[in-house]
MMTF fields as JSON, N, C-alpha, C and O atoms, coordinates in Angstrom:
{
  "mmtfVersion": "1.0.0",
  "mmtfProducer": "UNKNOWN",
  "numBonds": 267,
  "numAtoms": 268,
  "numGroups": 67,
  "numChains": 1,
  "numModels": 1,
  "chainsPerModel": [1],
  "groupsPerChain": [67],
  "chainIdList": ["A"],
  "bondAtomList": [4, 2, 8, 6, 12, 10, 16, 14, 20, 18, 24, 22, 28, 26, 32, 30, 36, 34, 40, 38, 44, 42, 48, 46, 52, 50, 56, 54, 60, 58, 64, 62, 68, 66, 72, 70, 76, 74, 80, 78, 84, 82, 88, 86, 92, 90, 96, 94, 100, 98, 104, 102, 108, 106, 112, 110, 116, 114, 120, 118, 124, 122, 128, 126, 132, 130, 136, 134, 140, 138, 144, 142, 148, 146, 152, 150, 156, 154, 160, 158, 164, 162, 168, 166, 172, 170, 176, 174, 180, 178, 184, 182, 188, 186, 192, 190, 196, 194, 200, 198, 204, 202, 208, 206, 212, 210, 216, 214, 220, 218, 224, 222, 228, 226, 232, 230, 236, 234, 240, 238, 244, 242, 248, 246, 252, 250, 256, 254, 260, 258, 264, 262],
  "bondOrderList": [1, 1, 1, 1, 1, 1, 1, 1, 1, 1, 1, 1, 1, 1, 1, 1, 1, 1, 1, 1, 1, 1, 1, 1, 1, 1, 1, 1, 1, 1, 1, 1, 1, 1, 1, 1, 1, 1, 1, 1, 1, 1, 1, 1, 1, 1, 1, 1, 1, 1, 1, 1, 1, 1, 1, 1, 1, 1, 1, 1, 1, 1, 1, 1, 1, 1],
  "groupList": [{"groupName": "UNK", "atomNameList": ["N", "CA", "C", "O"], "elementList": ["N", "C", "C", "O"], "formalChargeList": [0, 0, 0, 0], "bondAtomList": [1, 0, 2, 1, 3, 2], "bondOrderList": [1, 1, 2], "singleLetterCode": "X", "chemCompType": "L-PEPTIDE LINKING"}],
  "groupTypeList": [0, 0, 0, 0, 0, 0, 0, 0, 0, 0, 0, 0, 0, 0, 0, 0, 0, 0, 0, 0, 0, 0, 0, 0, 0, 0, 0, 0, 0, 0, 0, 0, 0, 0, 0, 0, 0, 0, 0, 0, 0, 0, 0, 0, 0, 0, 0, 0, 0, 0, 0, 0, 0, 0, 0, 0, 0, 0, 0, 0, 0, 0, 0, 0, 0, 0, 0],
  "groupIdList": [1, 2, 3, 4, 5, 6, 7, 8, 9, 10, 11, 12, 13, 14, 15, 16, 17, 18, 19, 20, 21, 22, 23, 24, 25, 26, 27, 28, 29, 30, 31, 32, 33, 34, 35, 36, 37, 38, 39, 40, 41, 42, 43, 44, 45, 46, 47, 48, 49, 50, 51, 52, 53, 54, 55, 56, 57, 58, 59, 60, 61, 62, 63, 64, 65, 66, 67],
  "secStructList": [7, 7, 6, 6, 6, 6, 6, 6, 2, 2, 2, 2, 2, 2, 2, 2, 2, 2, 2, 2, 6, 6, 6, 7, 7, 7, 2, 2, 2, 2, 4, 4, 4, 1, 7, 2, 2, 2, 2, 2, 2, 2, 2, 2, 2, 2, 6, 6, 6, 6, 1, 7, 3, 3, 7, 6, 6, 1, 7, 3, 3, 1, 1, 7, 7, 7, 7],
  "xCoordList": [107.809, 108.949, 109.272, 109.229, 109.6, 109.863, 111.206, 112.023, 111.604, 112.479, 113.921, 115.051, 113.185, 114.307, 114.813, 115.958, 113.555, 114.16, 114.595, 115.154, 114.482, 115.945, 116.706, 117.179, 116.922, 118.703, 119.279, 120.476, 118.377, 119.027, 119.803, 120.933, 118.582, 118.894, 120.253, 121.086, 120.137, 121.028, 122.612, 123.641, 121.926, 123.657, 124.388, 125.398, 123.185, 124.06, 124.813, 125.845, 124.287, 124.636, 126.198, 127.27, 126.09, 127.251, 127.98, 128.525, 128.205, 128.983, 130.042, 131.241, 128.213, 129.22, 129.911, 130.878, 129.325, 130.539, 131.502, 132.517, 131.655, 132.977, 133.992, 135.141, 133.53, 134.126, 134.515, 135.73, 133.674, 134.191, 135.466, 136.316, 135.612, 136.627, 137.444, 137.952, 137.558, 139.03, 138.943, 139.912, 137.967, 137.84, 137.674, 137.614, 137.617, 137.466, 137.209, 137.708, 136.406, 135.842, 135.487, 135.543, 135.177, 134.736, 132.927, 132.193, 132.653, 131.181, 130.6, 129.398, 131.425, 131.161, 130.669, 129.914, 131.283, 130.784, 129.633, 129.171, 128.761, 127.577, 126.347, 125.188, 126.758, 125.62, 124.651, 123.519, 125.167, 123.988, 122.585, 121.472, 123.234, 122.274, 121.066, 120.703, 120.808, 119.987, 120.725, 121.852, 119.766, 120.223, 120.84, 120.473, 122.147, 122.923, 123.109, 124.029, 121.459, 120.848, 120.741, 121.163, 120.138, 119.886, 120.998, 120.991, 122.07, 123.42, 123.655, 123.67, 123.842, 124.624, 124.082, 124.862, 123.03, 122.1, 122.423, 122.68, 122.371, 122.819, 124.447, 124.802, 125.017, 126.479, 126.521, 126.6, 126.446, 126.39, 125.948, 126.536, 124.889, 124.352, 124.962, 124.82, 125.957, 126.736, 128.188, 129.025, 128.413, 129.698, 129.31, 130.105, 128.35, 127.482, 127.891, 128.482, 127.385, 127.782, 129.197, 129.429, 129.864, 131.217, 131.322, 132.462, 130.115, 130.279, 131.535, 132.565, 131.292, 132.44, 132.722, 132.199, 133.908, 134.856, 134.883, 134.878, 134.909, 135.016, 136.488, 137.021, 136.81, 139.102, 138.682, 137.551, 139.176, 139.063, 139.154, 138.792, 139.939, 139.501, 138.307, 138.134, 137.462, 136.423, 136.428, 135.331, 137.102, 137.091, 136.43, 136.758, 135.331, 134.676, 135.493, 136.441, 135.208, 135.947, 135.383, 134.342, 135.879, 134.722, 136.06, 136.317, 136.801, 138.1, 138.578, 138.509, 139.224, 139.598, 141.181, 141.938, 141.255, 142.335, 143.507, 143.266, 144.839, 146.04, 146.795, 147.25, 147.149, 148.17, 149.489, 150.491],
  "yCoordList": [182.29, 182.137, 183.503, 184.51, 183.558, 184.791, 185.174, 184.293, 186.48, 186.817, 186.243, 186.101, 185.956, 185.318, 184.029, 183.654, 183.085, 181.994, 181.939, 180.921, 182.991, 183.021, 184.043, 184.747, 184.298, 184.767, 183.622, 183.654, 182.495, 181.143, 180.341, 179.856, 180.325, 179.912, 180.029, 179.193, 181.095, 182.017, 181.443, 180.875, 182.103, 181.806, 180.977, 180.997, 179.8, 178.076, 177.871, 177.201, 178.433, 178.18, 179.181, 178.673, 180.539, 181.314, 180.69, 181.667, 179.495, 179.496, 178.063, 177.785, 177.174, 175.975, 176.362, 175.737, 177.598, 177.837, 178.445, 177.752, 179.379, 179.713, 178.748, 179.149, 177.113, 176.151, 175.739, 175.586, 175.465, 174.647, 175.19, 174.523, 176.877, 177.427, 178.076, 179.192, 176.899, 177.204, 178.064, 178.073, 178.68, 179.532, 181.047, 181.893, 181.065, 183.265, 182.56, 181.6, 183.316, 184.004, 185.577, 186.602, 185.407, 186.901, 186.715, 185.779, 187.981, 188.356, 187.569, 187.351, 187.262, 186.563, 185.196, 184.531, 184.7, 183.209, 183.492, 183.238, 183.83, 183.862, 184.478, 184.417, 185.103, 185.55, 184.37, 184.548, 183.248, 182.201, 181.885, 181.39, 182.391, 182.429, 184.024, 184.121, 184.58, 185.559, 186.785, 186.759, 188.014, 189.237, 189.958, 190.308, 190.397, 191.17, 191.552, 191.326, 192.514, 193.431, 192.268, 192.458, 191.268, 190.569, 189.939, 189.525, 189.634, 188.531, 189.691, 189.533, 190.943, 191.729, 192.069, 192.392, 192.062, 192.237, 191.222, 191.443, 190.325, 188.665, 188.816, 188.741, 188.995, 189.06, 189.768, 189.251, 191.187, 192.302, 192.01, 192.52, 191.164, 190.463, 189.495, 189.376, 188.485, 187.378, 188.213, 187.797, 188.914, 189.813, 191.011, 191.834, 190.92, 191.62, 190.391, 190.602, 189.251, 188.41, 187.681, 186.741, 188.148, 187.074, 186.224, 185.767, 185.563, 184.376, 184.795, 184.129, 185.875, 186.269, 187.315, 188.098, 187.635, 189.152, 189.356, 188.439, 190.439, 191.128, 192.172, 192.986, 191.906, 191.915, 193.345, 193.337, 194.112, 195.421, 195.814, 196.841, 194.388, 193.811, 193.585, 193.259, 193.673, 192.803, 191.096, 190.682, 190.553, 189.561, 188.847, 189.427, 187.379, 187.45, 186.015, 185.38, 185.861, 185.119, 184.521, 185.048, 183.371, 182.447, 182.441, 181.574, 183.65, 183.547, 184.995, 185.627, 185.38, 186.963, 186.488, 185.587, 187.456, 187.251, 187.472, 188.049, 187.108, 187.663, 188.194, 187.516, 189.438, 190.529, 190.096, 190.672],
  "zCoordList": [104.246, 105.13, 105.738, 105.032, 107.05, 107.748, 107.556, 107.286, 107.664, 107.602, 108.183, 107.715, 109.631, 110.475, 110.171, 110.426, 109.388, 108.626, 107.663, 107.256, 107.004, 105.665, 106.207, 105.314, 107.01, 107.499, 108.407, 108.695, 108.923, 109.374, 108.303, 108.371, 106.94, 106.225, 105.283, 104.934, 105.093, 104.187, 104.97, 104.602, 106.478, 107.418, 106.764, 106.061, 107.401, 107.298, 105.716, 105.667, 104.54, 102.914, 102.964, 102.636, 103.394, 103.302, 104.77, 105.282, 105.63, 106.391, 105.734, 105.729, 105.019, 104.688, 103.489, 103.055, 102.84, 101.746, 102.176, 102.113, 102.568, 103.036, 103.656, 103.841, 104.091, 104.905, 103.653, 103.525, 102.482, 101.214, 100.766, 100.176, 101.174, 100.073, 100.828, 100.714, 101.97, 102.664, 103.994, 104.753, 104.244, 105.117, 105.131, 106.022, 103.652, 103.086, 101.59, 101.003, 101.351, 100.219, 99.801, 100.48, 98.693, 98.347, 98.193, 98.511, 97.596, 97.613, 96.168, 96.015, 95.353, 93.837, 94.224, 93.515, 95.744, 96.014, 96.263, 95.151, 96.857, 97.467, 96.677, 97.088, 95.445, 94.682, 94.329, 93.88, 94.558, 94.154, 95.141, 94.964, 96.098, 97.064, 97.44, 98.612, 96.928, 96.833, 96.19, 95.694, 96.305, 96.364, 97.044, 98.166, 96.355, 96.947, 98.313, 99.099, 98.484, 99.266, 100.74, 101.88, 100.266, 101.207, 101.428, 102.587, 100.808, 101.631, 102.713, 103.934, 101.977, 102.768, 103.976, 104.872, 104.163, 105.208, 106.292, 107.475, 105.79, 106.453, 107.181, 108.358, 106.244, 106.578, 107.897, 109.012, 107.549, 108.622, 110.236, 111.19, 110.336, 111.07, 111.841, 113.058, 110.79, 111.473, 111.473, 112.274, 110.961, 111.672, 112.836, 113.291, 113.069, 114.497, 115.841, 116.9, 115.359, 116.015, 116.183, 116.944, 115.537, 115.856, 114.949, 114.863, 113.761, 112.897, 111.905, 111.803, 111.278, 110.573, 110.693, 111.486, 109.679, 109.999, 108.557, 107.736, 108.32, 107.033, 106.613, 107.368, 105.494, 105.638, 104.864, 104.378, 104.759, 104.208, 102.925, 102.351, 102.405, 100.616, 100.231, 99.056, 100.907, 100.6, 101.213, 101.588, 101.27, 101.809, 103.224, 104.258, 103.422, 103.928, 105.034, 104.573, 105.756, 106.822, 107.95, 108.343, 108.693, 109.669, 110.741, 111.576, 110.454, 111.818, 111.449, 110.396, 113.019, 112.261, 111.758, 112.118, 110.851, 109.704, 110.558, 111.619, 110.306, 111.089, 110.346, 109.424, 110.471, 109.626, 110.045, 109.622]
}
């Protein structure tokens, strides 16, 4: 599998989870889905794009947060 298809992959698992758990999670949700190295890689990527926003807690998000 190419790279680009497990960061499709990966996306879609860390987007419908974050949908399961309300809309934010932390980084403890997603360890089931690979290494570290690689979510974070992923993430960075879909917060490059607009998919999510990252809260300065750590906290991971599919909307930007409102203070």
């Amino acid at each position: 599998m190419s790279w680009k298809n497990i960061v499709k992959s990966m996306e879609s698992k860390i987007l419908r989870e974050i949908e399961k758990e309300g809309g934010a999670l932390g980084m403890k949700n997603l360890k089931q889905f690979g290494e570290e190295s690689e979510i974070k890689r992923v993430l960075a990527e879909m917060e490059k794009e607009g998919k999510v926003f990252m809260h300065k807690d750590g906290d991971i998000y599919t909307h930007e947060p409102k203070r």
